[in-house]
Residue, then its C-alpha position, 0 to 999 in steps of 0.5 A: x326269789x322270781x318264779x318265772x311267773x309275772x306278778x299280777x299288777x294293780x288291780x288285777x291282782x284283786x281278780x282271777x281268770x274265771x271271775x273276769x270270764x263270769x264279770x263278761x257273762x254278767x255284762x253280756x246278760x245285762x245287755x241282752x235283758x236292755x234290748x228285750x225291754x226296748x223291744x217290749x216298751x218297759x223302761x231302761x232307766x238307770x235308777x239309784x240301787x235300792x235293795x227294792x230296785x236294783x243290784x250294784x255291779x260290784x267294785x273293786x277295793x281301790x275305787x271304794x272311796x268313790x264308786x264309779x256309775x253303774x248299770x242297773x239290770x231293770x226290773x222284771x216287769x209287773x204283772x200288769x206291765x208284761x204282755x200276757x201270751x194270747x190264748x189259744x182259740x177254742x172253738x165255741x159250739x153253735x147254740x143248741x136248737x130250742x125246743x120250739x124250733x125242732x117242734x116245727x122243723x118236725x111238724x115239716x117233716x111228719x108232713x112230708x112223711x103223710x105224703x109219702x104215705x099216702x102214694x105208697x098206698x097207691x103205689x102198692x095196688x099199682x105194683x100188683x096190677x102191673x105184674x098181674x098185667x105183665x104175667x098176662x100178656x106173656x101167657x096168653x099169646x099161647x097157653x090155653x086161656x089164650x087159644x079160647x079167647x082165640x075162638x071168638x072174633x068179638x073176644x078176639x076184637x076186644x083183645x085187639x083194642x086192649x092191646x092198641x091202648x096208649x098207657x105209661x110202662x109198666x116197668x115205671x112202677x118199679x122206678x116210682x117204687x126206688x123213687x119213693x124208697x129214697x124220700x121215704x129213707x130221708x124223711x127216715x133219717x130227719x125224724x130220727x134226729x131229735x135235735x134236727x132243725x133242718x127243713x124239708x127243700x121246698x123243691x121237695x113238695x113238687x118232687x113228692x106230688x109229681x110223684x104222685x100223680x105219675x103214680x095216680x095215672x099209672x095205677x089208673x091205666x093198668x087198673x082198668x087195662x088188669x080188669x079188662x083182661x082177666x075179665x076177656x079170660x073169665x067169659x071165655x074160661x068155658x068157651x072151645x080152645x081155638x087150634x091156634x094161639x091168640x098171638x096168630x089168631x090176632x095177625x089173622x084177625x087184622x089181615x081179615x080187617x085190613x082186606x075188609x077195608x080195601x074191599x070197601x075202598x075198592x067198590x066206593x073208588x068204582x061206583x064214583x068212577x061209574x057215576x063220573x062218567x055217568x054224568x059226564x057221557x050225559x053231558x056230552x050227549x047233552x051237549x051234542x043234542x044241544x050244539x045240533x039243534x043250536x047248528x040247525x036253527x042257526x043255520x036256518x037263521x043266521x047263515x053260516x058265520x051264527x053258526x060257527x059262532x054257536x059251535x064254538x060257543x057250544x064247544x066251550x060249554x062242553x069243555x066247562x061241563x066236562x072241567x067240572x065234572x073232573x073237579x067234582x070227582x076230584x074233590x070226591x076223591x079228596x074227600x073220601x080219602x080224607x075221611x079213610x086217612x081220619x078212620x083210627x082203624x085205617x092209622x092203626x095199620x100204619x102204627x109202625x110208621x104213624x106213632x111217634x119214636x126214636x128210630x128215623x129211616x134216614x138209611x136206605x134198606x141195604x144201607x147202614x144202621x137205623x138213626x135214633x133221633x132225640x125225640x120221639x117223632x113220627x116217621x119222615x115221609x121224606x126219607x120214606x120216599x127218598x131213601x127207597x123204603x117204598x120201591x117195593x112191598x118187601x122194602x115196606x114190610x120191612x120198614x113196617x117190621x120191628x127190625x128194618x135192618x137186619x143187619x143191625x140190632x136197633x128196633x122201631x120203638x112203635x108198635x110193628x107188624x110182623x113179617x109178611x110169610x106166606x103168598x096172601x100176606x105179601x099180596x096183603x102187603x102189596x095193597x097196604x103199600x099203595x093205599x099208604x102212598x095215596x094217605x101218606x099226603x093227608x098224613x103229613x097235612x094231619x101232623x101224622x107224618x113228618x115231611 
């Protein structure tokens, strides 16, 4: 009796849905195994099924008789077959220093640490004395050391020519001080490590010895300038205070000089003009003497046309004599100018102008702010000349004082006067500005001024 189902025929009798699902799994995995191993380079041949070798697919019951050709799943490939994944890179560490190596490198740097050493033991005296220095020149100029050392012209001079003294800024001890605490910090660091092998820069040597020496002449300068000044203090210790400060004592001090030096200028100036006159009316009269008696004999002997002749020739002999006697006091004049404008105490009046700085006077009195130039230079008599600093004494001492516009916070970084207050200052400034009109040529010839 039929049950509505077909009955399976032939061989697929012999297999069930699920087992030709599973035989097609089988088949697909067969294949994939194939491409790997092409990829990988093992060998796909087909062998003969041993139980070593290989697995027979299976066959159906019908086929028994004679079994078709199947396909083999190769091998797994052996140990020595399979490509070993490659391993993971590890990072080998640099080899460690030997011990003669850190000997060395440490040598070095105990080297460098002598050095340092050796200008901190300078630096130390140097950071006294400057602030010793420093505590000075704020005191003095009006506490009572001060007004006695203000009651004695020699102590005031010597207090002067202290003060006048080229020497490095004392705020540099302090810069060499932080410079040496950095290499002192590193050489620090080196030594701690006991396997450090890194040496020293040799830019380092030159950095440390340049060091030194800028703390050697420091340390020399305000060594000598320290003494000097506490020795002004000690002989004046029992002298009477003076009523004024030293900081006015010495401004009147260098009006008394300055006036000195114009008294001398003024007398040498009218005893060369009287001498020049002396011979030049001698010349004359000589002349005249001459040219007489020349007329007179030659009128006597050669007639009118010899002695016109002789006049004319007595005429030019006159006129050279009296040349000559211009030149000569020309270059008297010259010379004595020449040796004022080479004194230091006649420069030193003009500091303000003459020493080298930033600030240039390329602004007119009225006009904008000062120029700050790139290097340290002396002042430009052109622009001096040009931009009206020298109309006036009041323009001049303004251009000699530490703020020329006042309008403008920028200072001149020379030493500077202080502003004229009373009659006799402006009258003491009415001269200093005429005699540096007559130096000011001189100057720029010296490399004092800039053109």
């Amino acid at each position: 009796m039929s049950t509505g189902s077909p009955t399976p025929q032939g061989w697929k009798r012999y297999f069930s849905p699920t087992f030709r699902m599973l035989l097609l799994a089988w088949a697909i995995f067969v294949v994939v195994i194939y491409a790997i191993s092409q990829l990988t380079g093992f060998s796909t041949t087909a062998q003969k099924p041993t139980p070593a070798s290989g697995v027979p697919m299976w066959q159906p019951q019908e086929y028994a008789q004679e079994p078709l050709p199947v396909k083999m799943i190769p091998p797994a490939p052996t140990p020595s077959e399979a490509p070993l994944p490659s391993a993971p890179v590890t990072p080998v560490a640099p080899p460690r220093p030997t011990p003669e190596e850190v000997s060395a490198t440490k040598m070095r740097w105990l080297g460098v640490k002598t050095k340092t050493d050796d200008i901190q033991e300078r630096l130390d005296p140097a950071l006294e004395d400057t602030k010793a220095w420093m505590t000075l020149l704020k005191q003095l100029p009006s506490d009572e050391a001060g007004k006695r050392i203000a009651g004695s012209k020699p102590h005031i001079d010597k207090y002067r020519s202290l003060m006048q003294e080229t020497r490095p800024a004392a705020r540099l001890a302090e810069q060499y001080r932080d410079t040496l605490k950095v290499h002192q910090e590193t050489v620090t660091k080196y030594l701690a490590d006991s396997e450090n092998t890194t040496a020293p820069r040799p830019e380092l040597d030159q950095d440390l010895e340049r060091l030194r020496e800028d703390v050697k002449a420091l340390a020399s300068k305000y060594r000598e300038a320290r003494l000097a000044l506490e020795g002004l203090v000690s002989e004046t210790a029992t002298m009477p205070a003076a009523e004024t400060t030293l900081e006015k004592s010495v401004q009147q001090r260098e009006r008394e000089i300055a006036s000195q030096y114009l008294d001398q200028l003024t007398a040498t100036r009218n005893a060369a003009e009287a001498e020049a006159q002396r011979i030049l009316r001698e010349a004359e009269e000589k002349a005249i003497k001459e040219k007489a008696k020349a007329e007179a004999e030659s009128v006597a002997r050669l007639g009118v046309q010899e002695a016109r002749r002789i006049r004319e020739a007595t005429e030019d002999r006159l006129a050279t004599l009296t040349e000559e006697a211009a030149k000569r006091k020309r270059e008297e004049d010259a010379n004595r100018l020449r040796t004022m404008a080479e004194d230091p105490q006649v420069q030193r009046k003009y500091s303000a102008l003459l020493q080298k700085g930033h600030m240039q006077f390329k602004s007119s009195p009225g006009g904008g702010m000062m120029s700050q130039g790139d290097r340290p230079l002396p002042a430009s008599f052109g622009d001096l000349n040009g931009r009206g600093w020298l109309k006036n004494a009041e323009t001049f001492a303004r251009a000699m004082s530490r703020q020329p516009n006042p309008d403008f916070n920028v200072f001149n970084d020379r030493p500077t006067n202080a502003y004229p207050s009373t009659a006799a200052d402006w009258e003491e400034m009415e001269k200093l500005l005429e005699q540096f009109k007559m130096l000011a040529p001189i100057w720029m010839e010296m490399k004092l001024l800039e053109p």
